[in-house]
C-alpha positions in Angstrom: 75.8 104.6 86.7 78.5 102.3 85.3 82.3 103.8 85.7 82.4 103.0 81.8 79.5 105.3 81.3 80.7 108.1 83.6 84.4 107.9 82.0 82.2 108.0 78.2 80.3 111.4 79.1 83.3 112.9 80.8 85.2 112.2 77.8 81.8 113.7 75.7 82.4 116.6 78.0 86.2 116.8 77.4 85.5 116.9 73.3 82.3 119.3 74.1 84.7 121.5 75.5 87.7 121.7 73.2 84.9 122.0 70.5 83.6 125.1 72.1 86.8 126.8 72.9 88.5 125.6 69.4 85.5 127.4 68.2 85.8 130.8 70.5 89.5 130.7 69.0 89.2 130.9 65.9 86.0 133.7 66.3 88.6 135.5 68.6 91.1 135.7 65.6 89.5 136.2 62.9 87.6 139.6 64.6 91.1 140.6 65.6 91.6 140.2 61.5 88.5 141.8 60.5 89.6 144.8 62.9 93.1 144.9 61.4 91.3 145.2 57.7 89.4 147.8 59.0 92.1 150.0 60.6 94.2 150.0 57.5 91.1 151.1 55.4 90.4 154.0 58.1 93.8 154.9 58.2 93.5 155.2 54.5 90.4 157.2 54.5 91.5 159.4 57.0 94.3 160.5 55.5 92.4 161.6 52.1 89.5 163.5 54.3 92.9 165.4 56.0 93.5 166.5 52.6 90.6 168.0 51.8 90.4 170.1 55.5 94.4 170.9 55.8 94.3 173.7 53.2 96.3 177.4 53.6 94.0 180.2 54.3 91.3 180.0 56.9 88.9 177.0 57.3 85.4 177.5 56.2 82.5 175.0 57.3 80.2 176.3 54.3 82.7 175.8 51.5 84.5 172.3 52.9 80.6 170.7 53.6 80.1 169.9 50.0 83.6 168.1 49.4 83.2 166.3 53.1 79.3 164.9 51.6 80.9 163.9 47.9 83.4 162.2 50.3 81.0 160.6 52.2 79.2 159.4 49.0 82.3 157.8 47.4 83.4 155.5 50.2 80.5 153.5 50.4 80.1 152.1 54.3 82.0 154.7 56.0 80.5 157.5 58.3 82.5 161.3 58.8 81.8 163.3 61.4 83.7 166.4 62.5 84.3 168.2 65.6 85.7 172.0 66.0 88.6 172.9 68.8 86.2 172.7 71.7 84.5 169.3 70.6 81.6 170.9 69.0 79.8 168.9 66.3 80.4 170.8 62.8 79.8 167.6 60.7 78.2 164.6 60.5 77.3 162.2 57.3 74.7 160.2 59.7 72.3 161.7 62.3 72.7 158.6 64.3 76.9 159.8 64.9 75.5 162.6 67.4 75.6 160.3 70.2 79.0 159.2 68.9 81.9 160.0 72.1 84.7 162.2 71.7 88.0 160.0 72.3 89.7 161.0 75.9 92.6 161.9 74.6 94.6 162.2 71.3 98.2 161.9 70.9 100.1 165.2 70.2 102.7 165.4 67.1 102.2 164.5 63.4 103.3 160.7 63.7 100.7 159.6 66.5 97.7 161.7 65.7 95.7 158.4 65.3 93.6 156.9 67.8 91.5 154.1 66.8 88.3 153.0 68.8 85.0 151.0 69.1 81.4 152.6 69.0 78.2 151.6 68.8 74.9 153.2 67.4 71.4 153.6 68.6 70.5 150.8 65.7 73.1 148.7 67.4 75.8 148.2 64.1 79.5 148.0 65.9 81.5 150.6 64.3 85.5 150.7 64.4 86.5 154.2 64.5 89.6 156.0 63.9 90.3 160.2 65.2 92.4 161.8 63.5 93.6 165.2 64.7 94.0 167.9 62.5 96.2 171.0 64.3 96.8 172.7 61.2 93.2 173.1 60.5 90.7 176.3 61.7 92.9 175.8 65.3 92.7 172.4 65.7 89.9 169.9 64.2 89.1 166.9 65.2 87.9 164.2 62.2 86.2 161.1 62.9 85.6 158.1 60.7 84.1 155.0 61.2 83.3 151.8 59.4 81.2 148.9 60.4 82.7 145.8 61.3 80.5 142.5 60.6 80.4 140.0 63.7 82.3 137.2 62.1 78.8 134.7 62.9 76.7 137.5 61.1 79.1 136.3 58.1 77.6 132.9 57.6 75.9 132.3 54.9 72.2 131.4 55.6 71.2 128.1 57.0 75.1 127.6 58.3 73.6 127.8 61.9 71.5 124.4 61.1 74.8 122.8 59.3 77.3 123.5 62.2 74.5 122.5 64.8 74.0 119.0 63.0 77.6 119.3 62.6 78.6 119.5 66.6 75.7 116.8 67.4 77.9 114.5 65.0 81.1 115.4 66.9 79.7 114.7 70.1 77.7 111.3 69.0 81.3 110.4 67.6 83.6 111.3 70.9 80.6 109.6 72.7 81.3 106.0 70.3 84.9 107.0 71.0 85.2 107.1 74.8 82.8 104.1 75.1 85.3 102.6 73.0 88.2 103.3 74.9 86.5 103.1 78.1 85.3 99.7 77.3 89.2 98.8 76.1 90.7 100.7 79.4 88.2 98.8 81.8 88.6 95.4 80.4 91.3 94.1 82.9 89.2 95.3 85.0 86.5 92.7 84.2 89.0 90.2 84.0 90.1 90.7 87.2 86.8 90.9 88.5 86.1 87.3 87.2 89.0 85.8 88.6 88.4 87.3 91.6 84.7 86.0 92.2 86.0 82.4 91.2 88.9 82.8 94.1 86.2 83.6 96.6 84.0 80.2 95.0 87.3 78.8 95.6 89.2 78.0 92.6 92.7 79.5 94.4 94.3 78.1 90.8 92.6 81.0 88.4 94.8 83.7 87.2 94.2 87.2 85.8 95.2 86.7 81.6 97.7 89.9 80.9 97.3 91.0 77.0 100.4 92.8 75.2 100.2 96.7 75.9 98.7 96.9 79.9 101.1 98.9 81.4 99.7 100.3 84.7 97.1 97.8 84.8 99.5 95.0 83.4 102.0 96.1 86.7 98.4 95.3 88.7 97.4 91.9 87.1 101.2 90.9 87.4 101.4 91.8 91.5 97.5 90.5 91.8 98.8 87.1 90.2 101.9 86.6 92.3 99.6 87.2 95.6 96.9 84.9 94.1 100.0 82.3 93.4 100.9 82.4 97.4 97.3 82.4 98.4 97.2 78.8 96.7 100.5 77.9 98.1 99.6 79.2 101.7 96.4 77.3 101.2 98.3 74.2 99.9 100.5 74.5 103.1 97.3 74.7 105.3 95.2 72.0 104.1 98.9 69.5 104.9 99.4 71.3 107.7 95.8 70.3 109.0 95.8 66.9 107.1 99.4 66.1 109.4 98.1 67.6 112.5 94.2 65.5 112.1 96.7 62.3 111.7 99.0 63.2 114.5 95.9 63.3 117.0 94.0 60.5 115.2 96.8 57.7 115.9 96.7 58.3 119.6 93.2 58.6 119.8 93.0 55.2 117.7 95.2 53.8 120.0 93.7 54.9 123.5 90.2 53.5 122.1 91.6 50.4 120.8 93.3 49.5 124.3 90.2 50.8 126.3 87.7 48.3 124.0 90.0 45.6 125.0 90.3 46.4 128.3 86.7 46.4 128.6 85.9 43.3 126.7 87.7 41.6 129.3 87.6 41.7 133.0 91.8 43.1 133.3 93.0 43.2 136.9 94.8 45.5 138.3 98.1 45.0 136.5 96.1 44.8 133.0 94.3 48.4 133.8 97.5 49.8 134.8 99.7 49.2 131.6 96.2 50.1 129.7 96.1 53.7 132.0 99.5 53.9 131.6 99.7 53.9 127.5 96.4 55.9 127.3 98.8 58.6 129.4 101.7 58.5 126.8 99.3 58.8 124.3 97.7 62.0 125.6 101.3 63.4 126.4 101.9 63.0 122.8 98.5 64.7 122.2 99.3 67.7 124.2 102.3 68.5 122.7 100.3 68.5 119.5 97.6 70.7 121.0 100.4 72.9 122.5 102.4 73.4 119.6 99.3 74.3 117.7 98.4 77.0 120.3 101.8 78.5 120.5 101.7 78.9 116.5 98.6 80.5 117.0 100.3 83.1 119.3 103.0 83.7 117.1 100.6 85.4 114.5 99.3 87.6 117.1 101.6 88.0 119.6 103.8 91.6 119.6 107.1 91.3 118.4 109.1 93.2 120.6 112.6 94.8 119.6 115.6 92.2 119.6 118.1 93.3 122.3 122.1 92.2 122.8 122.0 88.8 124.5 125.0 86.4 125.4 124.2 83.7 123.3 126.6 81.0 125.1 125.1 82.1 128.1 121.3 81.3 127.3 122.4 78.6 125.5 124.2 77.1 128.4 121.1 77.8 130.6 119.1 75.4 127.9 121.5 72.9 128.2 120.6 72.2 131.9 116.7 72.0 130.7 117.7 69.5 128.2 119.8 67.3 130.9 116.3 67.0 132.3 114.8 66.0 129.7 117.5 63.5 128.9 117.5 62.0 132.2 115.2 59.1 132.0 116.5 58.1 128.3 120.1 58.1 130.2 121.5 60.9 127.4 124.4 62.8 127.8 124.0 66.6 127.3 127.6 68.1 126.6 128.1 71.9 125.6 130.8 74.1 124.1 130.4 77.7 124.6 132.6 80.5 123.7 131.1 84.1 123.9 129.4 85.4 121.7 126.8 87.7 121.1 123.5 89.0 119.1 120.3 90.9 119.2 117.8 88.2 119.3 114.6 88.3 121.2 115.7 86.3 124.1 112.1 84.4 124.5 111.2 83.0 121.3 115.0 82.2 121.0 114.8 80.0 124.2 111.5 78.4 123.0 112.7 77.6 119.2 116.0 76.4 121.1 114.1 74.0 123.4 112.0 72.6 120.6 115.0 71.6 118.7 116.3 70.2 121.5 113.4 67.9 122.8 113.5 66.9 118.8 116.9 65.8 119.6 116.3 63.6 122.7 113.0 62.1 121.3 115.3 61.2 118.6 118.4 59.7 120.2 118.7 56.4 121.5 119.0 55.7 125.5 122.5 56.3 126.2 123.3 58.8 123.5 124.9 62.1 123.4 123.6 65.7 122.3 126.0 68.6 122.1 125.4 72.0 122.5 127.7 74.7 121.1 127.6 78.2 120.5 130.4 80.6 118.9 131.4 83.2 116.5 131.7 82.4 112.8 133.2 85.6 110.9 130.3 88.0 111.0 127.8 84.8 112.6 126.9 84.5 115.8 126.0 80.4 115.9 124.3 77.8 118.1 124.7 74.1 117.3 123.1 71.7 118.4 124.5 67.8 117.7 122.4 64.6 118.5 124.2 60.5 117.7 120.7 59.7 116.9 119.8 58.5 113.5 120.1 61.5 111.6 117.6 62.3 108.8 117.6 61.3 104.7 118.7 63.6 102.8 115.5 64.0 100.8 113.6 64.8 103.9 116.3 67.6 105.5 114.5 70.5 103.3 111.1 69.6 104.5 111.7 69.3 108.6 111.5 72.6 109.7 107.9 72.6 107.6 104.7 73.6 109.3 103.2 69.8 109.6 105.5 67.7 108.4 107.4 65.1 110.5 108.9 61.8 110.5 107.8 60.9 114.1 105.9 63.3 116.9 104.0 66.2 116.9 105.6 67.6 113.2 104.8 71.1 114.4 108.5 71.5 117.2 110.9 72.3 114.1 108.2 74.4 112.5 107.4 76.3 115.1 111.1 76.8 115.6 111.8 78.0 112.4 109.2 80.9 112.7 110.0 82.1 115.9 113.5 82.8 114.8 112.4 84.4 111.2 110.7 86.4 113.0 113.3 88.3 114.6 115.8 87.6 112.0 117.4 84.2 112.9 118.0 81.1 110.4 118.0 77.4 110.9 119.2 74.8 109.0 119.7 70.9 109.1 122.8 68.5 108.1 122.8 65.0 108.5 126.5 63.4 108.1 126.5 60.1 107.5 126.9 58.1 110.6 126.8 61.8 112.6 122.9 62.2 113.7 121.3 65.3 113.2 122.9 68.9 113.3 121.2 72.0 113.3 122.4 75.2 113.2 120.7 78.5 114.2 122.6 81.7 113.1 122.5 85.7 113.3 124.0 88.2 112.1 127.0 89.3 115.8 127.8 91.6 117.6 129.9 93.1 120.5 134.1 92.2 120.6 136.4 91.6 123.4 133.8 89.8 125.2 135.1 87.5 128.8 134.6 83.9 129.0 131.3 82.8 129.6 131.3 81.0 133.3 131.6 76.7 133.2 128.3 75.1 132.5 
């Protein structure tokens, strides 16, 4: 069963039962108004058979019966009946009263000497009764009178029962149109989002859910559900360059190695010849293991745990990657120079060390024989800070917002600076690239520091 036909009968079930106890109400009230009627015309007729009993002198049955029957007679509907002291029967206007029960108890004193009741005879009529106690009486009678009362559906007029049952099967056809209506309106984002979604998983990552005027809840859904569809395409986006970059990073080398070996083999090379061809095939699969490498590590940082940052000396570490970089300088003949003060942050000491020596092999891959690449780490009002400074040739301006993007690259791998950036937002850090003209490349890496007072950090 559809969730629009379950929400239509449970709203036909909702209206069902408002009808019913709408309908219980108003049978409730107007017995409790039929019973008010009928105590007031008790109390009334009660008081006129007192007359007739309470008289001075001695009370006799014999002489009192034919007043209590013309009584009877003239107040057409109502039944007397009349108990002595001990709650003997004297008088009844119906045989049927006999079975008619004393009431427990009667209230003493001439301003409470009512007590109204409920009965019912053998030819099952509902009676409303009132007791009246008369003290003054023979020693102490005890009148009863009692009046039917009319069940308020034994008041309908004939064939009603037919009208109100065509009547209800109307309502409840109508609350059934109704809640189908409003089912049908309620679920209809639903459907929309529905749709979009089965065209997202064809593959159309541009669909969006359409929001009409008046969708609150639902509209606070479709709005969220857009926004995530809206990153799904960029992530997407992102990917599909991301792979396009990395398929042309490994497809130049792999262009190259073939081209040289073809050559190589078209000919007969000597030793020399096969050497410089070995020898650029190598370079080429350096290049492609950095690619591959890069690409695995990224894969890591998805899955890998996070850890909890701890306090680190940040001129310390950074000092200790400034002797990895002189190696890697050494057979481009760069100068590695560093300028530490103390400093420090909760970083996770790992990826920091790996983002820092990505951005620093970026730096001598980019910097001419001869160059120089600084290091520096220090405090910056509330910043802890590492710089790192290359004299190569810097970076256009246009491109500085794009080089720390997953893929993207002027020259090598494109996946060091990315990789870089997302080890250190992943713990907190920032990087970001400057180029001054006629300065190289600068990048800074920042977090939020720590810890005062602290003693020089020992000469690198």
């Amino acid at each position: 069963m559809t969730l629009r036909r379950r929400l239509s009968l449970l709203y036909m079930a909702a209206a069902a039962a408002l009808f019913v106890s709408s309908a219980l109400t108003a049978v409730f009230f107007f017995q409790r108004g039929l019973r008010a009627i009928a105590d007031r015309k008790l109390l009334s007729a009660a008081d006129e058979a007192a007359e007739l009993l309470e008289r001075p002198g001695p009370f006799d049955l014999a002489a009192a019966r034919p007043g209590l029957d013309r009584f009877s007679a003239g107040i057409d509907g109502f039944y007397v009946f009349l108990r002595g002291p001990g709650g003997e029967p004297l008088y009844s206007s119906d045989p049927q009263l006999a079975g008619l029960r004393p009431p427990e108890a009667i209230p003493a004193g001439p301003a409470a000497r009512a007590v109204f009741g409920s009965a019912s005879l053998p030819s099952g009529e509902n009676l409303r009764t009132v007791a009246l106690a008369l003290p003054s009486a023979a020693g102490g009678l005890l009148l009863e009178l009692a009046l039917p009362l009319p069940s308020p559906l034994a008041a309908l007029p004939a064939g009603s029962w037919w009208l109100l049952g065509a009547l209800a099967l109307l309502l409840l056809a109508a609350a059934g149109w109704a809640g189908w209506a409003i089912a049908g309106r309620a679920l209809a984002p639903i459907d929309r989002i529905a749709e979009v979604a089965r065209r997202t998983g064809e593959g159309a990552l541009n669909g969006r859910i359409p929001r009409h005027a008046g969708e609150d809840e639902l509209g606070r859904l479709i709005d969220v559900l857009n926004a995530m569809l809206a990153s799904i395409e960029a992530y997407a986006l992102k990917l599909r360059q991301f792979a396009s970059n990395v398929t042309h990073q490994l497809k130049t080398p792999l262009t190259v190695m073939r081209g040289q070996t073809e050559v190589a083999l078209l000919g007969k090379p000597g030793r020399e010849e096969a050497v410089t061809v070995l020898e650029s095939n190598l370079a080429e699969l350096e290049t492609m293991s950095r690619v591959v490498e890069d690409i695995l590590e990224y894969s890591r940082l998805d899955s890998r745990e996070a850890g909890r940052p701890k306090e680190e000396r940040l001129d310390l570490l950074a000092g200790r990657m400034a002797k990895k970089a002189a190696v890697l300088a050494l057979p481009k003949s760069q100068k590695v120079e560093t300028s530490l003060e103390p400093v420090t942050a909760a970083v996770q000491a790992g990826k920091l060390e790996q983002a820092l020596l990505n951005v620093l092999d970026n730096a001598v891959r980019h910097t001419p024989a001869g160059g120089r690449i600084t290091i520096a780490a220090a405090r910056e009002g509330a910043l802890a800070v590492i710089t790192v400074r290359d004299t190569g040739p810097g970076a256009a301006q246009a491109d500085l917002p794009k080089l720390f993007e997953r893929g993207y690259s002027t020259s090598g791998s494109g996946l060091g600076l990315g990789l870089a950036r997302a080890m250190l937002e992943s713990f907190g850090g920032r990087i970001e690239a400057s180029s001054p003209p006629g300065s190289g490349l600068v990048v800074r890496i920042t977090f939020p520091a720590s810890g005062q007072n602290l003693p020089s950090s020992p000469k690198e």
